[in-house]
N, CA, C and O of each residue as an XYZ file, in Angstrom:
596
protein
N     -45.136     -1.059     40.884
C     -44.183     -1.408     41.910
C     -42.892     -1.885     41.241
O     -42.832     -2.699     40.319
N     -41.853     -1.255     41.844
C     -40.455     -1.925     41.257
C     -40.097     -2.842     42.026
O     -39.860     -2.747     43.231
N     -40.037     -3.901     41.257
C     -38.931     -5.177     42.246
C     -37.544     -5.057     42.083
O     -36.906     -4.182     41.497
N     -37.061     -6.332     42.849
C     -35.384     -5.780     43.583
C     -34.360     -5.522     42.041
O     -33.593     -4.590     41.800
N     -34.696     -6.685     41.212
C     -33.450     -6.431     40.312
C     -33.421     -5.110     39.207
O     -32.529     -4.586     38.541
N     -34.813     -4.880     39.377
C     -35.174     -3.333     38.358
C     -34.114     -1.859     39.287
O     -33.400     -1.019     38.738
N     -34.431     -2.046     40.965
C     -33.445     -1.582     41.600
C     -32.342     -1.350     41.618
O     -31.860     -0.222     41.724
N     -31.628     -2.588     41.497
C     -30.285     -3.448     41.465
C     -29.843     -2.277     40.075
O     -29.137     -1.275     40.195
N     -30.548     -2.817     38.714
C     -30.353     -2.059     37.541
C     -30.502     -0.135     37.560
O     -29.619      0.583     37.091
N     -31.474      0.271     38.041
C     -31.116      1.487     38.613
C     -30.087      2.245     38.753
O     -29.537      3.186     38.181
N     -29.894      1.191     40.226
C     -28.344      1.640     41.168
C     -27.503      1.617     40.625
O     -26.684      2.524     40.776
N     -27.232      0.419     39.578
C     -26.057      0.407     38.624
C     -25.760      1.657     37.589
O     -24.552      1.806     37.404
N     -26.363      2.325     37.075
C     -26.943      2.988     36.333
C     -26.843      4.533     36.881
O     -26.619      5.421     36.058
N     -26.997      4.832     38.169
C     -26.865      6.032     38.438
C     -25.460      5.818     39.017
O     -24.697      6.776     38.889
N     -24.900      4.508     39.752
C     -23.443      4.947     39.870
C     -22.473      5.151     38.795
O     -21.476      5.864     38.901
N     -22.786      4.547     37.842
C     -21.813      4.968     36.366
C     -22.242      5.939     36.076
O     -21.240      6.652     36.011
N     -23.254      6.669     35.780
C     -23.410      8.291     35.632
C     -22.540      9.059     36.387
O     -21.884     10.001     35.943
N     -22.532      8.615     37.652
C     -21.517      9.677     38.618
C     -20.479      9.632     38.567
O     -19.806     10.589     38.951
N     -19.849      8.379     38.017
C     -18.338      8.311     37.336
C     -18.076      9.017     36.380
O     -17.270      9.945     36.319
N     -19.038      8.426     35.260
C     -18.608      9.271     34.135
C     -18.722     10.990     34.457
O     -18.196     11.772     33.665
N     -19.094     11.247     35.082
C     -19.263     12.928     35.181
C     -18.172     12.979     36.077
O     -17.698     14.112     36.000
N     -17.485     12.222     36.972
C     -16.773     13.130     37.618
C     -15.423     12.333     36.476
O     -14.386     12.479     37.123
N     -15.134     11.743     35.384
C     -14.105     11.586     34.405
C     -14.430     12.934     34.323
O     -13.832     13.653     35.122
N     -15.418     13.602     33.378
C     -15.205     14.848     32.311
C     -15.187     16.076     33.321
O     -14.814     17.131     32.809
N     -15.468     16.113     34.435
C     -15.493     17.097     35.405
C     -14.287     17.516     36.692
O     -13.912     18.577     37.191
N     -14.071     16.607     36.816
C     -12.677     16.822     38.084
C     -11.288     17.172     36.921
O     -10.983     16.571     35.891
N     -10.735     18.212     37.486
C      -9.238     18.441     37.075
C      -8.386     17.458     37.310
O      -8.341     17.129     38.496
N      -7.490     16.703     36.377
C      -6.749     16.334     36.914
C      -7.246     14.485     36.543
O      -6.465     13.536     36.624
N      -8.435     14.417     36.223
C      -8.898     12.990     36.281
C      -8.408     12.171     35.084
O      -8.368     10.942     35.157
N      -8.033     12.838     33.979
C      -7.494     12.418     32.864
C      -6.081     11.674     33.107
O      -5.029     12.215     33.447
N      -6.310     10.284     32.850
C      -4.624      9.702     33.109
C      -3.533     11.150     32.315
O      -3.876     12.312     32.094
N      -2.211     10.482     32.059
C      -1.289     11.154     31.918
C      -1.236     10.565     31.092
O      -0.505     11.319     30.449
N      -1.429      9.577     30.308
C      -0.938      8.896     28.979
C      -2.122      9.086     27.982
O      -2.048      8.988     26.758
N      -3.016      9.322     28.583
C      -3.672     10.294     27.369
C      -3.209     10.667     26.626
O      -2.092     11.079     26.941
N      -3.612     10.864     25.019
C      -3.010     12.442     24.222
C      -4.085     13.857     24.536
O      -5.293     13.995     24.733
N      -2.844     14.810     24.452
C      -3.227     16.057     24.476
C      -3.388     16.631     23.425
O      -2.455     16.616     22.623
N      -5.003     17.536     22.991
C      -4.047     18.091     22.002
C      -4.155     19.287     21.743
O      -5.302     19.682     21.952
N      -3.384     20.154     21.329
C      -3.053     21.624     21.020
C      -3.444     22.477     20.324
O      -3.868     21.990     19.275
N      -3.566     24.019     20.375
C      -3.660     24.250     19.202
C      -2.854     25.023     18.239
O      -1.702     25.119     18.662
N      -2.977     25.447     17.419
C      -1.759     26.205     16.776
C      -0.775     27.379     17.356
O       0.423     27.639     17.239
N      -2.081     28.048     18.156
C      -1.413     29.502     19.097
C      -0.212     28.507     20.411
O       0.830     28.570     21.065
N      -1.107     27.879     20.150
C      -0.278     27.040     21.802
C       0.692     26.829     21.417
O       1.640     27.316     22.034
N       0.912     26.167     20.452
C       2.735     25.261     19.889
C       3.611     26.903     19.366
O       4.835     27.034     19.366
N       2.935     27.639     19.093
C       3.712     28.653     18.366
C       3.761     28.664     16.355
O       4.174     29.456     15.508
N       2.980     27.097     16.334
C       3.488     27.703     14.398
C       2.457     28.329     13.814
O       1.411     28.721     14.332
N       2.951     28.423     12.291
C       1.426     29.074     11.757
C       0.662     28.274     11.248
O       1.459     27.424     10.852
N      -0.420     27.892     10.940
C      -1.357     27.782     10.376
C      -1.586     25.931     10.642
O      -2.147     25.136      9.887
N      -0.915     25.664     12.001
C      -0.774     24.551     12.987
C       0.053     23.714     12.665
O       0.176     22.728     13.393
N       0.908     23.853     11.427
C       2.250     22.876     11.244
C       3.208     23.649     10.976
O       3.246     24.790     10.516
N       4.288     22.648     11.433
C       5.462     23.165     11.354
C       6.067     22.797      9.800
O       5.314     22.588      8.849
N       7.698     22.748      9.698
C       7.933     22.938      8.610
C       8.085     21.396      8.673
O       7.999     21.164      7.467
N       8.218     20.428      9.138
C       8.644     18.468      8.897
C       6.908     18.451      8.428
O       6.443     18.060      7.358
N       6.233     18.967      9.522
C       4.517     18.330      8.899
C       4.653     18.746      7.031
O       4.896     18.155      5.978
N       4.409     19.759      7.379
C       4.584     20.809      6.007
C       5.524     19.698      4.540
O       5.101     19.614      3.387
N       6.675     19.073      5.021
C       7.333     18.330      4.116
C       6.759     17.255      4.109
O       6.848     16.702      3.013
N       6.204     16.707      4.850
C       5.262     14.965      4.842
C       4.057     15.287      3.856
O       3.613     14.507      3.013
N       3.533     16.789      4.158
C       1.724     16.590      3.421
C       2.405     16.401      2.056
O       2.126     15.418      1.370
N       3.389     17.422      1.605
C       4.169     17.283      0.283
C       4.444     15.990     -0.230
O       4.259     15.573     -1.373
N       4.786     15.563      0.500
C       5.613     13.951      0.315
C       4.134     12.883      0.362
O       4.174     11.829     -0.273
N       3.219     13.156      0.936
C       2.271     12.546      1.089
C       1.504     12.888     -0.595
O       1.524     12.127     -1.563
N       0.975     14.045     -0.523
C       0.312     14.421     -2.073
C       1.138     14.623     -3.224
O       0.818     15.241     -4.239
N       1.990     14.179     -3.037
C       2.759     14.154     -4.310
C       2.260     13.127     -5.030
O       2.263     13.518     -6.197
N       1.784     11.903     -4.971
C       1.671     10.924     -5.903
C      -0.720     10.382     -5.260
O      -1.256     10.363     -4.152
N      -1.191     10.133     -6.467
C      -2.168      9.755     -5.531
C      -2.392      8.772     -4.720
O      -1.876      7.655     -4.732
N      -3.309      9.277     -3.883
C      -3.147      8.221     -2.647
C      -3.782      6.657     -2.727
O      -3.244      5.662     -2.241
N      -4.700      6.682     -3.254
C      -5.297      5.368     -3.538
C      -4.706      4.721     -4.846
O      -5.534      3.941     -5.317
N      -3.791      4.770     -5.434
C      -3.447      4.083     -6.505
C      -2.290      3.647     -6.363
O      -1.287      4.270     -6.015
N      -2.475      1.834     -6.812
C      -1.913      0.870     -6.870
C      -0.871      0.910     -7.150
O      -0.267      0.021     -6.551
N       0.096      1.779     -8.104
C       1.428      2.233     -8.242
C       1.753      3.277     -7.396
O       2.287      4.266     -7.897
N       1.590      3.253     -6.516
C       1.850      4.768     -5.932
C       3.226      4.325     -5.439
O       3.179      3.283     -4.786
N       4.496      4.883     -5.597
C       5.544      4.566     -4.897
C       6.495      6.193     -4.545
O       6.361      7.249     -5.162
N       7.272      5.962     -3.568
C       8.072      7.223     -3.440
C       8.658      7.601     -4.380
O       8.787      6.716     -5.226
N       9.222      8.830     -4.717
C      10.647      9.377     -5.646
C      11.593      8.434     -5.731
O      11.317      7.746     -4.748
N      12.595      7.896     -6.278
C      13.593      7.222     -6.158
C      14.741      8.692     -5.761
O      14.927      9.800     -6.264
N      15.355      7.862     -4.496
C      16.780      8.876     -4.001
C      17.335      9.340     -5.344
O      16.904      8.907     -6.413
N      18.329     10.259     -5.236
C      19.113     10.603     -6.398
C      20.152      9.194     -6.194
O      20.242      8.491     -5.188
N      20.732      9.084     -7.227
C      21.676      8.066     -7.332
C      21.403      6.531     -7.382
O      22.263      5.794     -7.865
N      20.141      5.988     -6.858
C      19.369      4.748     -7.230
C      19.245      4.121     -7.809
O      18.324      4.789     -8.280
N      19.253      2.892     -8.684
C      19.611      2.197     -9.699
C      17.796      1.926     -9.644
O      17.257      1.443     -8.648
N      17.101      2.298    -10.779
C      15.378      1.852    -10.339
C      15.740      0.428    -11.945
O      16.485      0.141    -12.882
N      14.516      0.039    -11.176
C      14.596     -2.012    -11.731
C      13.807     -2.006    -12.582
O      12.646     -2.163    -12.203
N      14.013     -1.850    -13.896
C      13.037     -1.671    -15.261
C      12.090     -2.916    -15.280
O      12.577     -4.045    -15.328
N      11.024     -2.757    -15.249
C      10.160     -3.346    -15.149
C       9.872     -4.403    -16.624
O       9.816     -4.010    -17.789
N       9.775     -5.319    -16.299
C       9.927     -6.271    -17.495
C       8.698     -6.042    -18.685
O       7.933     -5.168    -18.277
N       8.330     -6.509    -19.883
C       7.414     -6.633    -20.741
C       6.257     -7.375    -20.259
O       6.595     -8.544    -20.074
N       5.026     -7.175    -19.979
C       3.916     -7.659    -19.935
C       3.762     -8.840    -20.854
O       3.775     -8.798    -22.084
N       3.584    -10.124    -19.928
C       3.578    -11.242    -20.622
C       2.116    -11.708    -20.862
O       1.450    -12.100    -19.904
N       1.438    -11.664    -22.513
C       0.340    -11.754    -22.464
C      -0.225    -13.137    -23.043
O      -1.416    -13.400    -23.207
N       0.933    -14.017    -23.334
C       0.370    -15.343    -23.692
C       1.320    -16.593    -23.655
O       2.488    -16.220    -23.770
N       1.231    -17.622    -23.563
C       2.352    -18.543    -23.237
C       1.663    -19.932    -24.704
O       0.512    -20.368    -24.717
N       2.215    -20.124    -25.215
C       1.916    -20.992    -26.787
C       2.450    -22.451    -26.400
O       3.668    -22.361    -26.246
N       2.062    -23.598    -26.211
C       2.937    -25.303    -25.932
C       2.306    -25.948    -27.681
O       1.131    -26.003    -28.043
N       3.107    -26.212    -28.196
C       2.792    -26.938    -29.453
C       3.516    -28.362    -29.121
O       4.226    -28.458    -28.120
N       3.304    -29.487    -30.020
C       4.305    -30.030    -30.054
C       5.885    -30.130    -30.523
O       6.794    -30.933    -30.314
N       5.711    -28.635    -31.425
C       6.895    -28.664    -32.356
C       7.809    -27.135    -31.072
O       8.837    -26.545    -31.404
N       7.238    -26.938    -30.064
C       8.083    -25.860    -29.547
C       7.372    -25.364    -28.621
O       6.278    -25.902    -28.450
N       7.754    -24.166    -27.708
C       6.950    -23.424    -26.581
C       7.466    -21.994    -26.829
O       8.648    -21.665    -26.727
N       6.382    -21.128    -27.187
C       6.720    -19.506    -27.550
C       5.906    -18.551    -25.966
O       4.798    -18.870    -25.535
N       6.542    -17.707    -25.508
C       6.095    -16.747    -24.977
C       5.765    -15.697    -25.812
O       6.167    -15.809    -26.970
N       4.948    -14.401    -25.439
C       4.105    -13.558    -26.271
C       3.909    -12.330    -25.596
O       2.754    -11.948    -25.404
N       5.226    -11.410    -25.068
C       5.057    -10.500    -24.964
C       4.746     -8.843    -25.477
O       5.349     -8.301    -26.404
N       3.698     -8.215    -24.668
C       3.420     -6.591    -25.571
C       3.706     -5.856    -24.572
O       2.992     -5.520    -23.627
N       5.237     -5.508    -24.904
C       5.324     -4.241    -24.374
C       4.794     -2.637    -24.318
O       5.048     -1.997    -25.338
N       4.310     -2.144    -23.582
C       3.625     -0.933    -24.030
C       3.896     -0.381    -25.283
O       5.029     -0.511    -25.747
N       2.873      0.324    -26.011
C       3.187      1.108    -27.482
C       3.397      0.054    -28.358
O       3.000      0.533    -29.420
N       3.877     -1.412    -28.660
C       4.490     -1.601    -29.379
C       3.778     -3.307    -30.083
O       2.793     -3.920    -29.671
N       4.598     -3.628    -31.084
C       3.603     -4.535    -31.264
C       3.906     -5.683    -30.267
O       4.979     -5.814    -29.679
N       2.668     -6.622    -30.130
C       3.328     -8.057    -29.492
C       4.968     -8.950    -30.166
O       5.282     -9.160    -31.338
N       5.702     -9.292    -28.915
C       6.514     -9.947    -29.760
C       6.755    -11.082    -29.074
O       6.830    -11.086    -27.845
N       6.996    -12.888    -30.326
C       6.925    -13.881    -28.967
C       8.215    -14.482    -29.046
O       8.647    -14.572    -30.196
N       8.854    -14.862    -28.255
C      10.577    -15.521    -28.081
C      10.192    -17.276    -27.670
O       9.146    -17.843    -27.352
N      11.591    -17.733    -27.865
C      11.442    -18.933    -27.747
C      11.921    -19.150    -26.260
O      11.511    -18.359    -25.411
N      12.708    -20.106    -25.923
C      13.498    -20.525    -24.168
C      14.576    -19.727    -25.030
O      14.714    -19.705    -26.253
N      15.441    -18.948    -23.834
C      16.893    -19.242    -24.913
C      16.544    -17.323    -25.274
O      17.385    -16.623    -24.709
N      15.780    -16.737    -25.857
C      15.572    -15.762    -26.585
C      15.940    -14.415    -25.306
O      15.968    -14.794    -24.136
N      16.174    -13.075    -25.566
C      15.541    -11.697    -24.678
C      14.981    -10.887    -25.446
O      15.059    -10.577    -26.634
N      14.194    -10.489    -24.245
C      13.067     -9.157    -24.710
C      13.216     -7.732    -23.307
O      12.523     -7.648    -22.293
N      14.038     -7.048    -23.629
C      14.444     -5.953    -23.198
C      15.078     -6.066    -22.105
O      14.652     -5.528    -21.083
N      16.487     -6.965    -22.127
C      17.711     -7.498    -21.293
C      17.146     -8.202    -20.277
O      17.449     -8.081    -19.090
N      16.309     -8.953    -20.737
C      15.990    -10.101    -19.860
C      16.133    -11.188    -20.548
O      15.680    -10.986    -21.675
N      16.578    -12.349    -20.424
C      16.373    -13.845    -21.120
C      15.740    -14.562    -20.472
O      15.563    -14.633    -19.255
N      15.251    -15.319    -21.588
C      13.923    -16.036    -20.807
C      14.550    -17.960    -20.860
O      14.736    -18.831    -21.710
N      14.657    -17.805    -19.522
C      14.822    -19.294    -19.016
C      14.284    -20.236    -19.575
O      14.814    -21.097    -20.278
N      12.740    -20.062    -19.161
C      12.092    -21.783    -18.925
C      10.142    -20.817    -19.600
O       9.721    -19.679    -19.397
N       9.624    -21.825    -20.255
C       8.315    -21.827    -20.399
C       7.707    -23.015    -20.526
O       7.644    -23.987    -21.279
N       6.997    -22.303    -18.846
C       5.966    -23.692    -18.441
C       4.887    -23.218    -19.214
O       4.806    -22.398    -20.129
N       3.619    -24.342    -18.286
C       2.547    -23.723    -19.099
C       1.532    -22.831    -18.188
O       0.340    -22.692    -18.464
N       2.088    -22.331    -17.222
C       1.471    -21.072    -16.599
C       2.397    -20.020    -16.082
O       2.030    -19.040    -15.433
N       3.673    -20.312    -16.434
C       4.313    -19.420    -16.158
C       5.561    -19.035    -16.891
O       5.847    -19.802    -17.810
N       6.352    -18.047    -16.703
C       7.771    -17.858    -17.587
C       8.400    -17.796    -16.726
O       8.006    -17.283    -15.679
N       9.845    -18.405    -16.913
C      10.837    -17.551    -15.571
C      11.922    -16.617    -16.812
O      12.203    -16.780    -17.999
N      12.317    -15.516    -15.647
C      13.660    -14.744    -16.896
C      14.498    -14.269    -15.820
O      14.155    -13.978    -14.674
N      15.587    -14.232    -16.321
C      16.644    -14.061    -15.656
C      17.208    -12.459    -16.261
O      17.934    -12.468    -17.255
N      16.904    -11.373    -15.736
C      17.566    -10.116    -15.892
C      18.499     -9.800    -14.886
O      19.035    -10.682    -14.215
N      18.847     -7.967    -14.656
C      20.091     -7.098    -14.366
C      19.553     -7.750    -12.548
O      20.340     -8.102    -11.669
N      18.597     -7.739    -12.490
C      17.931     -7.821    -11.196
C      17.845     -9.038    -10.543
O      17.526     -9.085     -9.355
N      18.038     -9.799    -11.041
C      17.763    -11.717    -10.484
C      16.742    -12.165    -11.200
O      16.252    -11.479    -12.097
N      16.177    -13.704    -10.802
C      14.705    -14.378    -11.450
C      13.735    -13.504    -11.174
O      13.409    -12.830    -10.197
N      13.269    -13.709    -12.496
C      11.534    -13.161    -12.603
C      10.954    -14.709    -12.910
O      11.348    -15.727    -13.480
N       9.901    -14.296    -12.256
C       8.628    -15.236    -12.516
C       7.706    -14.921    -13.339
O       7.418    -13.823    -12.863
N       6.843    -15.081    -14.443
C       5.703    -13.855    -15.072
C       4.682    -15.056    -15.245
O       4.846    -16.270    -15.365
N       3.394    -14.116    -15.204
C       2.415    -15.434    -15.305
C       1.212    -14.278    -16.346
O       0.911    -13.146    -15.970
N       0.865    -14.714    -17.228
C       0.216    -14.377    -17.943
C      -0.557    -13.208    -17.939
O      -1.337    -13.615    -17.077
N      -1.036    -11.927    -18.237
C      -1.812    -10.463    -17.678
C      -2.173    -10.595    -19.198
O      -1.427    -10.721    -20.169
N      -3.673    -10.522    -19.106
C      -4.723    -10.546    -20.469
C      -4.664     -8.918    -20.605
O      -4.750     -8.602    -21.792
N      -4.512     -7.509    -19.508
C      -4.388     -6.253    -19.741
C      -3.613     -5.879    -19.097
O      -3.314     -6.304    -17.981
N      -2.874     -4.516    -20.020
C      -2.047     -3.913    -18.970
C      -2.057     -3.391    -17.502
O      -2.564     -2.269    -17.518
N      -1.764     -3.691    -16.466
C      -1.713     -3.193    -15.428
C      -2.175     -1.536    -14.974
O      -1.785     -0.500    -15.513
N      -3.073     -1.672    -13.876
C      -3.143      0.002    -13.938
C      -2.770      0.211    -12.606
O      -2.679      1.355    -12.163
């Protein structure tokens, strides 16, 4: 025997069935703000993009997608911001404070306050950080045990 609320649950149950079927079934039931979507014969292009899609996938796979440097082309004419020397150690003695940068390829080299290492001068050395003043404004650098990938 079914009691009332097994009913109740039923009824509920077959009236949302009849909704949902008449969503996917009546013409016309689909709001208007829906997306539509097309297919290639329909729009007219070939092979379903046009020529802007066509320049984005380009612009898109040009560089890979999951990696951490991934940045656009620089425009023609752009001034791009040379990326400073990898700062791999910061030295506090009592007799002085040396920074210890290795620039790619090359050997480590360490400067004092006061010193530059590839048109940057280096301000201030705390003891977790450097500041330098290059073409670009303050840098901040804080110690990288490996080069960046």
């Amino acid at each position: 025997m079914i009691t009332r609320p097994e009913w109740l649950l039923l009824a509920l149950a077959a009236a949302l069935s009849v909704l949902i079927a008449a969503e996917w079934l009546l013409p016309g039931a689909m709001p208007p703000s829906a997306p539509r979507f097309t297919t290639a014969a329909a729009t007219g292009t070939a092979n379903g993009s046009s020529a802007a899609t066509s320049q984005w996938t380009d612009a898109i796979l040009a560089r890979p997608i999951f990696s951490a440097s991934r940045r656009p082309d620089d425009e023609p004419g752009t001034v791009t911001q040379a990326a400073p020397p990898r700062l791999s150690a910061i030295i506090i003695t009592a007799t002085g404070r040396l920074a210890v940068f290795a620039p790619d390829g090359q050997k480590p080299q360490s400067r004092t306050e006061g010193g530059e290492i590839d048109g940057y001068r280096l301000q201030r050395i705390a003891p977790d950080r450097v500041e330098l003043i290059g073409p670009f404004g303050r840098l901040s650098l804080r110690p990288q045990f490996h080069a960046a990938s």
